[in-house]
C-alpha positions as CSV (number, residue, x, y, z in Angstrom):
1,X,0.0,0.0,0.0
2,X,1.7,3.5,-1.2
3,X,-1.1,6.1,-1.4
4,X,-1.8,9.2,0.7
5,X,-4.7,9.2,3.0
6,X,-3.1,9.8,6.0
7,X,-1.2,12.3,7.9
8,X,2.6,12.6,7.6
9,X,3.0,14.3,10.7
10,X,2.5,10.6,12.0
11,X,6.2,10.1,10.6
12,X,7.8,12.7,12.9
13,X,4.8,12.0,15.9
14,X,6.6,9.6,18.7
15,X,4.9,6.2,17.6
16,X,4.9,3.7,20.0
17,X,6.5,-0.1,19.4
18,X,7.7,1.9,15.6
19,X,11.3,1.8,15.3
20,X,12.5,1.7,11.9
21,X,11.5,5.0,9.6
22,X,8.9,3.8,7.5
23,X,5.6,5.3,6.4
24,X,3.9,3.2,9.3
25,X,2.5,-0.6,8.5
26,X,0.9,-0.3,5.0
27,X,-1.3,0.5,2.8
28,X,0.1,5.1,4.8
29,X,1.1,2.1,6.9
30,X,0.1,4.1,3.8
31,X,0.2,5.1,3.2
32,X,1.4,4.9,5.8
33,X,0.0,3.0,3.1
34,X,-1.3,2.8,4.2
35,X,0.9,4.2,7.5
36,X,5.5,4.8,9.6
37,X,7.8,5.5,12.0
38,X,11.5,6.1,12.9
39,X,14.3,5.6,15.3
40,X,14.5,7.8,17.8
41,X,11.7,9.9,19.7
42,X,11.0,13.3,18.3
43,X,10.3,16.2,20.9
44,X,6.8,17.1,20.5
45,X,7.2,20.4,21.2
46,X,9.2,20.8,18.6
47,X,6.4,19.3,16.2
48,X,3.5,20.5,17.8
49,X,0.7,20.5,15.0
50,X,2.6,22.1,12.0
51,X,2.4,19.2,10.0
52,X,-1.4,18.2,10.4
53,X,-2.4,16.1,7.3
54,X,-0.5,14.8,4.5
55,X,-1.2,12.2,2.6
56,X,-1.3,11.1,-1.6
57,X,0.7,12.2,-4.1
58,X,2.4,11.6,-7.8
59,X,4.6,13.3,-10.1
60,X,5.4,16.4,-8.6
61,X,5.3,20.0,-10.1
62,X,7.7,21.2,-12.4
63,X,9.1,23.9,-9.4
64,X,9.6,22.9,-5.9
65,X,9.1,23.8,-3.6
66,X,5.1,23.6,-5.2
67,X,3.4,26.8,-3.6
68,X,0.4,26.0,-1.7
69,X,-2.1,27.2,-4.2
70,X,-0.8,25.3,-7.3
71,X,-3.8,24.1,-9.0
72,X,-3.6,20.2,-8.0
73,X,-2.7,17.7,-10.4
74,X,-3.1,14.3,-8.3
75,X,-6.0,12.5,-6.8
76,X,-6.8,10.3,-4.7
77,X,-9.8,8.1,-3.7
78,X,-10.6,6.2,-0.6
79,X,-12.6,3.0,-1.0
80,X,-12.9,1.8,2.7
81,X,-13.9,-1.6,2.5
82,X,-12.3,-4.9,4.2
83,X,-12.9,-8.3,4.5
84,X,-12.0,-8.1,8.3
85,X,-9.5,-5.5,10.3
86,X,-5.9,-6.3,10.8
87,X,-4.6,-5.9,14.0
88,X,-2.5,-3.3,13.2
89,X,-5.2,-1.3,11.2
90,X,-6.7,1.8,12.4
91,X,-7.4,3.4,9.3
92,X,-11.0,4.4,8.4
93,X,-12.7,1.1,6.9
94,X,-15.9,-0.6,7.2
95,X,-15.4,-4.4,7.9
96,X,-18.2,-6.3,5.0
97,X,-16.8,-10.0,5.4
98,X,-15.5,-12.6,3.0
99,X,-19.3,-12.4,0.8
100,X,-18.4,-11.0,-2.1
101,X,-21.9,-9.9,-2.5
102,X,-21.8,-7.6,0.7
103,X,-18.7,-5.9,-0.5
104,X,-20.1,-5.0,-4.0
105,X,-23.7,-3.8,-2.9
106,X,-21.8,-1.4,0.3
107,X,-19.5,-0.3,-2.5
108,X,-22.8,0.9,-4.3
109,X,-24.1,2.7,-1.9
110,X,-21.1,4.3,-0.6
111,X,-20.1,5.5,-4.7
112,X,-23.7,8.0,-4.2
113,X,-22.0,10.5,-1.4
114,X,-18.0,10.0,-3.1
115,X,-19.1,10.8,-6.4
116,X,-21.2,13.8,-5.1
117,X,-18.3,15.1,-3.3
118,X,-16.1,14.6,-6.6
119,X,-18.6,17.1,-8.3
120,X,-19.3,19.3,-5.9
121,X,-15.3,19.6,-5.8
122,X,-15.1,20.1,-9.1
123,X,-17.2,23.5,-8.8
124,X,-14.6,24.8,-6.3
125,X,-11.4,23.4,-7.0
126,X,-11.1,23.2,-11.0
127,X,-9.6,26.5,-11.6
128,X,-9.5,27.8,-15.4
129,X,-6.8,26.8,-17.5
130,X,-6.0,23.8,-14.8
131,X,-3.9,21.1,-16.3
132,X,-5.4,17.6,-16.1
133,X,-4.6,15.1,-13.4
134,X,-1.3,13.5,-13.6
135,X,-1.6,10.3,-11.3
136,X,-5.4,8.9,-9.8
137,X,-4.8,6.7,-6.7
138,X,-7.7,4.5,-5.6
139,X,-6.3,3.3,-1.9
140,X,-8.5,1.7,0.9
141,X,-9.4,-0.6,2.7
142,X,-9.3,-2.9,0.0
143,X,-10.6,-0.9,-3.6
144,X,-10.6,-4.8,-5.1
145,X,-13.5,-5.7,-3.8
146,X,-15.3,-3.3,-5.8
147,X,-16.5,-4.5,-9.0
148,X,-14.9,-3.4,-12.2
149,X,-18.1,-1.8,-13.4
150,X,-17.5,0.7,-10.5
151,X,-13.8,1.5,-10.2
152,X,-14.6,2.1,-14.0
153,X,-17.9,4.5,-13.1
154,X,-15.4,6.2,-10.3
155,X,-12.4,7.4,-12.8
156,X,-14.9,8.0,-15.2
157,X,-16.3,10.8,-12.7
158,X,-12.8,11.8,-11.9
159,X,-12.0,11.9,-15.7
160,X,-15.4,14.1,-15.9
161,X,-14.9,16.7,-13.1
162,X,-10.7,16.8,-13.6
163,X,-9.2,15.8,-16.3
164,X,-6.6,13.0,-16.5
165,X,-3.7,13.4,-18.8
166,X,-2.9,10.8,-21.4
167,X,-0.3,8.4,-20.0
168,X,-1.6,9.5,-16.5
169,X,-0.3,7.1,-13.9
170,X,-3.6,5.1,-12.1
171,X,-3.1,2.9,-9.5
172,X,-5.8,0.4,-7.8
173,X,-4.7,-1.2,-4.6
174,X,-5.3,-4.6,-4.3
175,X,-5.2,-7.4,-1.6
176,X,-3.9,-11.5,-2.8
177,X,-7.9,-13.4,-2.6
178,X,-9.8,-10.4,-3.7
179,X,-9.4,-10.2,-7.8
180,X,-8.8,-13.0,-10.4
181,X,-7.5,-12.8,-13.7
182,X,-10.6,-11.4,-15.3
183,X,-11.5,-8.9,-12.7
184,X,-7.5,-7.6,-12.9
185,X,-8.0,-7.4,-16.7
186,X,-11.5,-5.8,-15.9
187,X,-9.5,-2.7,-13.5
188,X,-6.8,-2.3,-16.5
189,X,-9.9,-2.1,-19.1
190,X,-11.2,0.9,-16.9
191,X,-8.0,2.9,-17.3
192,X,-6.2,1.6,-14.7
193,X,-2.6,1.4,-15.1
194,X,-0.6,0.2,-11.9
195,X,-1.4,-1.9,-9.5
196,X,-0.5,-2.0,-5.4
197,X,-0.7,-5.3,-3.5
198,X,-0.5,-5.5,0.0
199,X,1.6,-8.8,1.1
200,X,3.1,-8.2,4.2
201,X,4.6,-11.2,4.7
202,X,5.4,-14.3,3.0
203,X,5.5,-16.0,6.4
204,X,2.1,-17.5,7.0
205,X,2.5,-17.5,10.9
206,X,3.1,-13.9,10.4
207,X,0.4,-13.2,8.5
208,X,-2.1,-15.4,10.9
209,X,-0.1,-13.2,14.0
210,X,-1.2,-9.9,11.6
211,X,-5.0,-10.7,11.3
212,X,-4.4,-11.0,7.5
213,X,-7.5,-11.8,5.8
214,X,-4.9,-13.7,3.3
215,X,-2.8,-16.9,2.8
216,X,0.8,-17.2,1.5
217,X,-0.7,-19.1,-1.2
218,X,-3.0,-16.1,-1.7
219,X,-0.5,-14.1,-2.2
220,X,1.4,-16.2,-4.8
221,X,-1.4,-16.4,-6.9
222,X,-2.3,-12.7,-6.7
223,X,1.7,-12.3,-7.7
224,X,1.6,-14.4,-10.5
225,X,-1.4,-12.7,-12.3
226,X,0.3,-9.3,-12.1
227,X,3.2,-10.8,-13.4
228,X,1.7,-12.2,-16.8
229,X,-0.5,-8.6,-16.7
230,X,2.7,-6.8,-16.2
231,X,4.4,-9.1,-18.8
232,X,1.7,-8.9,-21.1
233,X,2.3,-5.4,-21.6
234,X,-1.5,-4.3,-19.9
235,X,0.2,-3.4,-16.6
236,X,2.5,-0.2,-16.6
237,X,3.6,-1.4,-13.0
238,X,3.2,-3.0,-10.2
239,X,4.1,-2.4,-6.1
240,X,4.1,-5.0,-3.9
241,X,4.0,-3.8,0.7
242,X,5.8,-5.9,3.4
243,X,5.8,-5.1,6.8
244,X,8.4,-5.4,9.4
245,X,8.7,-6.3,12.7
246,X,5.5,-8.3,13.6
247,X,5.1,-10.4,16.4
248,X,7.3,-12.8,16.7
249,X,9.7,-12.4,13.4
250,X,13.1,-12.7,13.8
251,X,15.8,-11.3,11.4
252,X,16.0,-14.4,9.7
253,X,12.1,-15.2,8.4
254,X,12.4,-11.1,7.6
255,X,15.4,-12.0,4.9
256,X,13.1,-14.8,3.4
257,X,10.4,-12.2,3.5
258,X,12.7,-9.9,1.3
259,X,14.0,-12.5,-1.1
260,X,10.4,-13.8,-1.5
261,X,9.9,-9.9,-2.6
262,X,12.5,-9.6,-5.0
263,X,11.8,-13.0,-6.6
264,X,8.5,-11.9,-7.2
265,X,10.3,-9.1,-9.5
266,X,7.6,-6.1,-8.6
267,X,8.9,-2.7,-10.0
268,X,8.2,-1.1,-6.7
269,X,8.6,-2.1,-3.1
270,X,7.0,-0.1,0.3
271,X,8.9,-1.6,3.6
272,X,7.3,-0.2,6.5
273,X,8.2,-0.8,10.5
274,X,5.0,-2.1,12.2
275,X,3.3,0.4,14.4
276,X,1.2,-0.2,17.1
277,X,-1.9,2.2,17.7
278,X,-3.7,2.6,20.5
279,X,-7.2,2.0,18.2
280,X,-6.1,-1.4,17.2
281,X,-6.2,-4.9,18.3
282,X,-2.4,-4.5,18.8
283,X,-2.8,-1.6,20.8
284,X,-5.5,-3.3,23.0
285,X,-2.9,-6.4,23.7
286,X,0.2,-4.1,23.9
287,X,-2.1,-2.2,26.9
288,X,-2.7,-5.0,29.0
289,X,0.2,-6.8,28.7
290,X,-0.9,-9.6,26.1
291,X,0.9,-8.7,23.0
292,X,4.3,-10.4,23.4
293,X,7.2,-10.8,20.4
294,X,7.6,-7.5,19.1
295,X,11.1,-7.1,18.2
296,X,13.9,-4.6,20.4
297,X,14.6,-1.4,19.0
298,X,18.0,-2.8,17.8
299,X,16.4,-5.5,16.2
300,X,13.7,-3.5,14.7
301,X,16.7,-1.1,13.6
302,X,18.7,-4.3,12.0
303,X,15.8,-5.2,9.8
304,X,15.4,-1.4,8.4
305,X,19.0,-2.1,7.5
306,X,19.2,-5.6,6.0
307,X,15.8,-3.9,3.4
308,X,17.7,-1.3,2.6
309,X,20.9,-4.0,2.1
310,X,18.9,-7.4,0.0
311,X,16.8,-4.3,-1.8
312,X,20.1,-2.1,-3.2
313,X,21.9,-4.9,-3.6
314,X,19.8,-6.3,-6.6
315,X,19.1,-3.1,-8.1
316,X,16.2,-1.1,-6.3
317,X,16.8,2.5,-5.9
318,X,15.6,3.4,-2.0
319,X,14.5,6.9,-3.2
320,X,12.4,7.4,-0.1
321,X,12.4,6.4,3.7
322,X,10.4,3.2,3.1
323,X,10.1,3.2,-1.0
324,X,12.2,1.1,-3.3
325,X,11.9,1.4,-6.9
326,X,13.4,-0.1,-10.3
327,X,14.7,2.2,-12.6
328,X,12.0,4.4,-14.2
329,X,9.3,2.8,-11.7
330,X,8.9,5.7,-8.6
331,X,5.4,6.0,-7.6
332,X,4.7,9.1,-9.0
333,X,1.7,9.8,-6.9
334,X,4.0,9.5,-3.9
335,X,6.9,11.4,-5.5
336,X,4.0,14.4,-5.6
337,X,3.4,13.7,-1.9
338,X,7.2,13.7,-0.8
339,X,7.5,16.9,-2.5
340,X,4.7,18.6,-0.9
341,X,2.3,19.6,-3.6
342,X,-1.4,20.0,-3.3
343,X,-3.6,17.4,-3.9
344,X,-7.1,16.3,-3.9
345,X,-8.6,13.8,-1.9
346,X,-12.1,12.4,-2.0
347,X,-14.1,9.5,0.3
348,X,-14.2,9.0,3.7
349,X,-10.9,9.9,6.1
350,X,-9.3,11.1,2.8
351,X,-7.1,14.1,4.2
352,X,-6.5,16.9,0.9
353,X,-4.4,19.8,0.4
354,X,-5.6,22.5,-1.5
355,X,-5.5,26.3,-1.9
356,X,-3.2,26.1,1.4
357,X,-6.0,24.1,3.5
358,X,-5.4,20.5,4.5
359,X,-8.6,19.1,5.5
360,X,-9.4,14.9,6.5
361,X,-12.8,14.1,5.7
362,X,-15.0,11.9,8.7
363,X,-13.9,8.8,9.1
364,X,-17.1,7.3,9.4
365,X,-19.5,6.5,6.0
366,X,-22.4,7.8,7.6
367,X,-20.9,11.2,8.9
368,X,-19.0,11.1,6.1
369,X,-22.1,11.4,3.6
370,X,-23.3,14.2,6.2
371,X,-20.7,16.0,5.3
372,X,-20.7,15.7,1.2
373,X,-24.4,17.6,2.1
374,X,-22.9,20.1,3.9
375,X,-20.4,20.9,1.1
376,X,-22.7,20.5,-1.5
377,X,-24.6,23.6,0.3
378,X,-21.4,25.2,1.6
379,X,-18.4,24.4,0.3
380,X,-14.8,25.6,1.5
381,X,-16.6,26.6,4.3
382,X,-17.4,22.8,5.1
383,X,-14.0,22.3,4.8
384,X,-12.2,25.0,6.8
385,X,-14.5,24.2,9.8
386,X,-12.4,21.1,10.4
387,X,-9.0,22.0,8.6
388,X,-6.2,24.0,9.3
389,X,-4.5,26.6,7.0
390,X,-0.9,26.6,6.1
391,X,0.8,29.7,6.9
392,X,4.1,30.5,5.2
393,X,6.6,29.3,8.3
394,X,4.4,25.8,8.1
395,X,5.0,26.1,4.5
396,X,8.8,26.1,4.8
397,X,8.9,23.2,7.9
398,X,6.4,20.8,5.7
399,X,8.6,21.0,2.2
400,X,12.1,20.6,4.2
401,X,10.6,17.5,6.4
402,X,9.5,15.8,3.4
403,X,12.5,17.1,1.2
404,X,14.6,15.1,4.0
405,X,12.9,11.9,3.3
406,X,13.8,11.5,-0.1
407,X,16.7,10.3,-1.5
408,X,17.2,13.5,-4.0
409,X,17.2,15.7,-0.8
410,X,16.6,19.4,-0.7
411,X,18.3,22.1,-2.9
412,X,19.2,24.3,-0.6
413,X,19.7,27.1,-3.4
414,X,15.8,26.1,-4.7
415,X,14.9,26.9,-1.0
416,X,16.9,29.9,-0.1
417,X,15.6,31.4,-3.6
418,X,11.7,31.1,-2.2
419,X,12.3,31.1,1.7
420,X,15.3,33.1,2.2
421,X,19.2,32.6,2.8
422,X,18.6,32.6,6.6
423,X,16.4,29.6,6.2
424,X,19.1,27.6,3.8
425,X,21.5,28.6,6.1
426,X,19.5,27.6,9.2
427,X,18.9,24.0,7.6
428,X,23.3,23.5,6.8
429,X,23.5,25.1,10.4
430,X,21.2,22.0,11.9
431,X,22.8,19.5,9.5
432,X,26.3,19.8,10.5
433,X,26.0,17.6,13.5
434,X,24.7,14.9,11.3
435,X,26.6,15.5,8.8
436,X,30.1,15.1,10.5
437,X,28.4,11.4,11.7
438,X,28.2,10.8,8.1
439,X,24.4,10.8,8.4
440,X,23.9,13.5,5.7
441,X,25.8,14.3,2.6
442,X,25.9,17.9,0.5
443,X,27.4,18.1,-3.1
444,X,26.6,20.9,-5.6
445,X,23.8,20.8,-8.2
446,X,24.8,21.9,-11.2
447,X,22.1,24.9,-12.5
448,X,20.7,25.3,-9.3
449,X,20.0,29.0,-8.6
450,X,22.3,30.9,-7.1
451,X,22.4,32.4,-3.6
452,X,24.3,35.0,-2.0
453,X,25.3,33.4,1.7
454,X,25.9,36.1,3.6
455,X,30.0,36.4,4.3
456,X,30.2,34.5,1.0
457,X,31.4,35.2,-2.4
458,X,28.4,36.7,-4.4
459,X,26.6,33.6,-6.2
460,X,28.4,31.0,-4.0
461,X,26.2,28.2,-3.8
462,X,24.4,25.9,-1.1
463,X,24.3,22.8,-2.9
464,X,21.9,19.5,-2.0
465,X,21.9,18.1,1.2
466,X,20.6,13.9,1.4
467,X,20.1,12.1,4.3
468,X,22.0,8.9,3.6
469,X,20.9,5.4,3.1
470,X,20.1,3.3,5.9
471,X,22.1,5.0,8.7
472,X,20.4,8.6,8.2
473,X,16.8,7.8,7.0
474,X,16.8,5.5,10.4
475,X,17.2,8.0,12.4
476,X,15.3,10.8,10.3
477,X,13.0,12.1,12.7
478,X,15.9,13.5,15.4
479,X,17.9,14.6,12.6
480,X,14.4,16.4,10.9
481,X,13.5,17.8,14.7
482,X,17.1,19.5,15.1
483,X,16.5,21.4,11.6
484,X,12.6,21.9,12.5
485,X,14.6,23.9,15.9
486,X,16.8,26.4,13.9
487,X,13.8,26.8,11.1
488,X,11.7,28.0,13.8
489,X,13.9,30.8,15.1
490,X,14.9,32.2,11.7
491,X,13.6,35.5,9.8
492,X,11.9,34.4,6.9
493,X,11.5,37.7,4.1
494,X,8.3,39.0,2.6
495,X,7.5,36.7,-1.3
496,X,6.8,38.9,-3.9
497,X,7.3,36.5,-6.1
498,X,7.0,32.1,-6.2
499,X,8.0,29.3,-8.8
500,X,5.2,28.4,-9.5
501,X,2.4,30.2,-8.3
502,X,-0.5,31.5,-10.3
503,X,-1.1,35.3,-11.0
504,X,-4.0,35.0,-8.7
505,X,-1.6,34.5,-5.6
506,X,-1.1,37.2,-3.6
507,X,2.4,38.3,-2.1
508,X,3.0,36.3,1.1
509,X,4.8,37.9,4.5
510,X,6.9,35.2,5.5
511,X,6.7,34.9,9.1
């Protein structure tokens, strides 16, 4: 699970049992696929709220960092449906049972209230001269128990309302026991393009310890159908989750785990550190003393390090925290998300980002189709009751805690050139620590604009600075919070001009 539904404050939140850096357990533990954690507690206070709800994403805009009003060009859907609820899971489903039947007629009545919000959206958010949507993520719960007829009816509405580009990427998640060979060539008839298949383990014990709804066998059949898809050219690509650390695993069955992955030959691979919440069946166990087996934080860090080892060695680029990807085969939703550009969101818990408002939708179906009435009548209104605006400073700390997660880094000329030298400055200043523990690297990109640093030769530039691979993504948050300190203290200068902003966007006071 790789989407964007949930917030990515959650990755610099202390998490509790979490001690690797990934987006949480799948599909943001997707996203936190589905959800994500890190190594090392973060001080709240230095946190606090700024970075409320982040979630989805896809190829990012052509400028970074994308200004907060950029028209959106990514999507995504919630479809909330599960056969049962992991014991790890506390993202906003609604539990329908192994009937196929159930699934299909709840996914009916739930697609009245998303695609009324998708056009009532359309009203306010499709801004003249927009460019179409670049990527269309359809995340859950599990979006393959929906029949074909209606993941087809949903993109069409999407289609309708936004736009979606030619060669747009589309990706359907999908669970191993929930789709066959004709209803996968069914999704790729509707337009979708690449697939996401939550595995988490190829252990069955695991999987039975996880409250996967799924076998191993499951899983290998599901495998092999993408496979011949992606083979027979119908399938652009494919993604495949594990998750470590569950109850019980030891170092060991997590290297099967990973080989298992990279036999399987997916394009794209989401490794995330389990997380126990206090909503879950986990969470329950862990509270009164019941859930036994979670690994150490050593141990937990040692399997964050042999991913990021079995994954490189045989070719995957680890471009992101928890993200591995073949050549050409980022998920460009998620690449969006990682650089902070507004999206759109739609369907219940589905947390958006627009016009500098990031806003989560109920979590609930019925207060969730409540709410669609309410913005049908209202609109931003219903959505600035419950969301929070993002000022200028949160702006700056959202793009550079991101930035930090991804293998490319942040340009620190890019940044000084929108938020200032003092903030640049302030971000080298907080990385020097990490940097001398060879935690963080800085090299020079070539055409990068220049910037004056004060006491510095006039056009003297910043360069890129990376956190490196494992060492520094593992221990991301501390070395993110340290930066998030100076950032916080720092002058930032009044905007009179952005990348990548619109002519309606008004000068911004920095501060």
């Amino acid at each position: 699970v790789d989407g964007s539904l949930y917030p990515v404050a959650t990755a610099l939140a202390p998490r509790r049992r979490s001690h690797s850096p990934s987006l949480r357990p799948p599909s943001w533990l997707r996203r936190v696929d589905c959800s994500v954690p890190n190594a090392g507690m973060v001080r709240p206070s230095v946190i606090g709220t700024v970075l409320a709800s982040l979630a989805a994403g896809a190829r990012g805009a052509a400028h970074w960092p994308a200004h907060p009003h950029a028209p959106p060009a990514h999507a995504y859907v919630h479809v909330p449906f599960c056969r049962r609820r992991c014991y790890y899971c506390d993202f906003p489903i609604t539990v329908v049972g192994a009937r196929p039947q159930a699934a299909h007629e709840a996914v009916r009545r739930y697609m009245g209230p998303l695609c009324r919000e998708i056009r009532a959206a359309a009203t306010l958010e499709r801004q003249p001269g927009a460019p179409p949507l670049q990527t269309v993520y359809i995340g859950g719960g599990t979006p393959s128990l929906a029949p074909a007829e209606e993941i087809g009816a949903l993109l069409r509405e999407v289609r309708d309302a936004f736009g979606v580009a030619e060669g747009a990427e589309v990706t359907l998640e999908l669970d191993p026991g929930t789709f066959d060979d004709e209803s996968l060539a069914a999704y790729l008839a509707c337009g979708v393009n690449r697939a996401s298949i939550g595995v988490q383990s190829f252990d069955g014990a695991r999987l039975e310890a996880a409250g996967r709804a799924h076998s191993v066998d499951d899983g290998a059949r599901a495998i092999a159908l993408l496979q011949r898809a992606r083979e027979g050219g119908t399938l652009r690509s494919w993604s495949l989750d594990l998750i470590g650390g569950l109850p019980g695993e030891t170092l060991v069955e997590w290297r099967a785990s990973l080989l298992a992955a990279v036999a399987a030959c997916p394009d794209h691979i989401s490794v995330y550190d389990l997380s126990v919440e206090p909503r879950t069946a986990y969470g329950r166990w862990e509270e009164a003393g019941k859930l036994k087996g979670l690994p150490s934080e050593e141990a937990s860090a040692d399997m964050y390090r042999e991913a990021a080892a079995v994954l490189t060695e045989v070719g995957y680029e680890h471009y992101e925290v928890s993200s591995y990807a073949r050549p050409g085969h980022r998920s460009r939703h998620n690449c969006a998300y990682w650089r902070n550009t507004p999206f759109l969101a739609f369907g219940t818990g589905a947390a958006s980002y627009t016009r500098a408002l990031r806003f989560s939708r109920p979590r609930s179906i019925a207060a969730y189709a409540e709410w669609v009435s309410e913005f049908e009548r209202h609109g931003v209104a219903a959505q600035r009751k419950g969301g929070e605006s993002v000022g200028p400073r949160d702006w700056l700390l959202e793009t550079v805690m991101v930035g930090l997660r991804r293998s490319d880094g942040i340009d620190l000329d890019q940044l000084a050139a929108v938020f200032g030298d003092a903030a640049a400055r302030a971000c080298l200043l907080a990385l020097e620590p990490a940097e001398r523990r060879g935690l963080v690297s800085r090299s020079q990109v070539a055409g990068s604009a220049a910037s004056d640093v004060g006491g510095g030769e006039q056009g003297q530039r910043l360069g890129c600075v990376r956190l490196s691979s494992p060492e520094g993504f593992l221990l991301s948050n501390d070395i993110i919070a340290d930066v998030f300190v100076k950032l916080n203290t720092c002058v930032l200068p009044l905007i009179t001009a952005l990348p990548d902003s619109s002519d309606e966007v008004a000068p911004v006071l920095m501060g």
